[in-house]
C-alpha positions as CSV (number, residue, x, y, z in Angstrom):
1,X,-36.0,-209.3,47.9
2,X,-38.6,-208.8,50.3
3,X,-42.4,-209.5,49.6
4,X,-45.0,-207.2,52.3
5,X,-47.3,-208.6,54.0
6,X,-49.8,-207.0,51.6
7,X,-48.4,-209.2,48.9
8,X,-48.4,-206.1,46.6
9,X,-45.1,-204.5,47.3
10,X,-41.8,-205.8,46.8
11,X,-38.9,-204.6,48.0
12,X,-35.9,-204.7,46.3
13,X,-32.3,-204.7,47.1
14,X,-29.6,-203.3,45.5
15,X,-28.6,-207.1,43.9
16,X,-32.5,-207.0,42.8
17,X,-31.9,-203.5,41.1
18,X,-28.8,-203.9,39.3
19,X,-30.4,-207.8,37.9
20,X,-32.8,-205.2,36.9
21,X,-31.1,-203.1,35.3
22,X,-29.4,-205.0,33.3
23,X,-32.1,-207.5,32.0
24,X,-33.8,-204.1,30.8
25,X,-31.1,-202.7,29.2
26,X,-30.4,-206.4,27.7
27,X,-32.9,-209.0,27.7
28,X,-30.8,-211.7,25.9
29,X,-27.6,-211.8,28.5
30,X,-26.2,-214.8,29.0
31,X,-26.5,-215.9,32.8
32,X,-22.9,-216.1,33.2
33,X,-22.5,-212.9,31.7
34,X,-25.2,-211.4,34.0
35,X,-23.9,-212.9,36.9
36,X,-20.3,-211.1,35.8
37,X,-21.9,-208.2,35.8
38,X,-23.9,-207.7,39.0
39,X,-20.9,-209.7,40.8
40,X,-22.5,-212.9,41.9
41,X,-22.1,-216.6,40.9
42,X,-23.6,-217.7,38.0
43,X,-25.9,-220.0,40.6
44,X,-26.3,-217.1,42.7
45,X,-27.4,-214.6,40.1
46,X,-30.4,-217.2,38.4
47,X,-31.4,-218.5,41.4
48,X,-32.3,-214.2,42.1
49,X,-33.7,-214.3,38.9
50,X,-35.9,-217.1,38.7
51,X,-37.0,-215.8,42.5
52,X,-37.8,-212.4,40.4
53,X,-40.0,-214.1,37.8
54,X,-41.8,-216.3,40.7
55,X,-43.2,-212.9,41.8
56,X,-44.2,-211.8,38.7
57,X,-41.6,-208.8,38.9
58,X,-39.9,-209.8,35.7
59,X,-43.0,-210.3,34.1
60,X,-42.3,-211.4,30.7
61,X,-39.1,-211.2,28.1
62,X,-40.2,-209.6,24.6
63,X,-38.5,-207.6,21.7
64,X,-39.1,-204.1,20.7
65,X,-39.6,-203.7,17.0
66,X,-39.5,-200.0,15.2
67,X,-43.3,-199.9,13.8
68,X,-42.0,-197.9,11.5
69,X,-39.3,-199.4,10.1
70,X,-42.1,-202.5,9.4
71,X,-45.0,-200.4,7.9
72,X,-46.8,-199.4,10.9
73,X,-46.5,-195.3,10.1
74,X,-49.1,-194.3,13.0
75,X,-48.7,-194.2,16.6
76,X,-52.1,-192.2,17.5
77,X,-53.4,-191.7,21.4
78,X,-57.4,-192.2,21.1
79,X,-59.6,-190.6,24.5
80,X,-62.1,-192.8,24.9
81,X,-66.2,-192.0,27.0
82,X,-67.8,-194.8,27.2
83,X,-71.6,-195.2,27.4
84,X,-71.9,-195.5,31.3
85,X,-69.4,-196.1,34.5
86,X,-71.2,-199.6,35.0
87,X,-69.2,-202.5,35.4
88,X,-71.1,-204.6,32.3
89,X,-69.8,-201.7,30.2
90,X,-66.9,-201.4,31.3
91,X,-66.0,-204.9,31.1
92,X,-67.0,-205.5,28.1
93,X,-64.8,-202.1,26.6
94,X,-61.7,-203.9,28.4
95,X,-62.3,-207.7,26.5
96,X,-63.1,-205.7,23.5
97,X,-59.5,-203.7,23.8
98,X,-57.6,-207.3,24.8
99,X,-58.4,-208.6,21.2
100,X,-57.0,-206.0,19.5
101,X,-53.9,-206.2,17.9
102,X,-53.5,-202.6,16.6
103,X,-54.5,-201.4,20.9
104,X,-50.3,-201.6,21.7
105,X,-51.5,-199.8,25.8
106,X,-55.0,-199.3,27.2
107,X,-55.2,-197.3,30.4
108,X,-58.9,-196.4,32.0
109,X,-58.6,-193.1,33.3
110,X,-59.6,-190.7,36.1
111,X,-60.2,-188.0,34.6
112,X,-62.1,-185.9,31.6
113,X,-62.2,-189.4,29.5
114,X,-63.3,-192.2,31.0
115,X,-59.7,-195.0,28.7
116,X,-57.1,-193.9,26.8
117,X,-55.7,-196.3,23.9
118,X,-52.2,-196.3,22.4
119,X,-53.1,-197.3,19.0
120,X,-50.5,-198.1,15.9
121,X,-51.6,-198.7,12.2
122,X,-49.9,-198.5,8.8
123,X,-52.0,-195.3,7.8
124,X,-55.1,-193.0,8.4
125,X,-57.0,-195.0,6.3
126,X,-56.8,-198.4,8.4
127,X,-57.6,-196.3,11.5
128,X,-60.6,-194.6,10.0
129,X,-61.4,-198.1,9.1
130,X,-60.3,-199.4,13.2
131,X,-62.2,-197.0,14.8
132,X,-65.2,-197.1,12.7
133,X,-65.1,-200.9,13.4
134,X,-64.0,-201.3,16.9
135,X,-64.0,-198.3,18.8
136,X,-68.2,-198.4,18.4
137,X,-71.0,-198.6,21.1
138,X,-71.1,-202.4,20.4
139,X,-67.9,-202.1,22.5
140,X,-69.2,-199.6,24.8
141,X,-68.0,-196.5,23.4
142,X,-69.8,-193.4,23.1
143,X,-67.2,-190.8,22.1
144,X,-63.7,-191.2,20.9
145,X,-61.0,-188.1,20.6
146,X,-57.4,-189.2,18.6
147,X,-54.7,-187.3,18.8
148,X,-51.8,-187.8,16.3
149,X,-48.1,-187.6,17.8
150,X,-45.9,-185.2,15.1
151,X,-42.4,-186.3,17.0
152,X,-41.2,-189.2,19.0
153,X,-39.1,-187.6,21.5
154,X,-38.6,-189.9,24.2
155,X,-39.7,-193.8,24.2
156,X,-38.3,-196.0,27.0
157,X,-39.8,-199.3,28.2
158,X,-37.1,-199.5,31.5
159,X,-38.4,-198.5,34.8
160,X,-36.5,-195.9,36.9
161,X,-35.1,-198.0,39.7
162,X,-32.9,-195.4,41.4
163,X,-36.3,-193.6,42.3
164,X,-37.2,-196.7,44.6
């Protein structure tokens, strides 16, 4: 692993990639198991890991839960305009969006909307009730858009290292 000079970009080897990989294919692999796989020592293999995490590239370990399988039945995409392109707005729409359990991704946007939430809730009724609570001018917003998904075709949370 290589970190550029602009501290942004890190390059990654093929040993890098293939830890990679695997962590995001299996997030609970056993060092040893790991290490087995990519061909290193176990000391070898955490040492590259624990260098990974030090530079925030392996950001985080989580699990991925199926919403629906729990009684979270929506997945809606909400554009969001906000009431001006000034930072104080602005910054107050993204602390806003942070404390919000039901916001699973919140992206601002170049484009015809100015943020663009991934929301999830267990039916229309608790959005209506969301967005007439939260997504409001006291949180910046001017104008809100949903759209509702009718089929999950593809969800993946693992990056596509090959491209790099």
């Amino acid at each position: 692993m290589k970190i550029s000079s602009k501290t942004i970009l890190i390059k990654l080897d093929r040993i890098d990639k293939n830890i990679i990989r695997a962590l995001q294919a299996n997030g609970r692999i056993q060092n040893n198991d790991l290490a087995r796989e990519i061909g290193l020592s176990p000391s070898s293999c955490l040492r590259r890991v624990h260098l990974l995490e030090d530079a925030k590239v392996i950001q985080n370990y989580t699990t991925v839960v199926d919403p629906q399988k729990i009684g979270f039945q929506l997945i809606l995409f909400s554009r969001i305009w906000l009431l001006g392109q000034d930072a104080e707005t602005i910054d107050r729409f993204i602390e806003a969006m942070k404390e919000l359990p039901q916001v699973m991704e919140c992206y601002i946007i170049l484009g015809e909307c100015d943020a663009m939430l991934k929301v999830v809730v267990p039916d229309l009724e608790s959005y209506r009730k969301f967005q007439s609570t939260h997504l409001t001018k006291k949180n910046g917003i001017t104008s809100v858009k949903t759209d509702v998904p009718s089929q999950i075709i593809k969800q993946s949370f693992q990056l596509p290292l090959e491209d790099l």
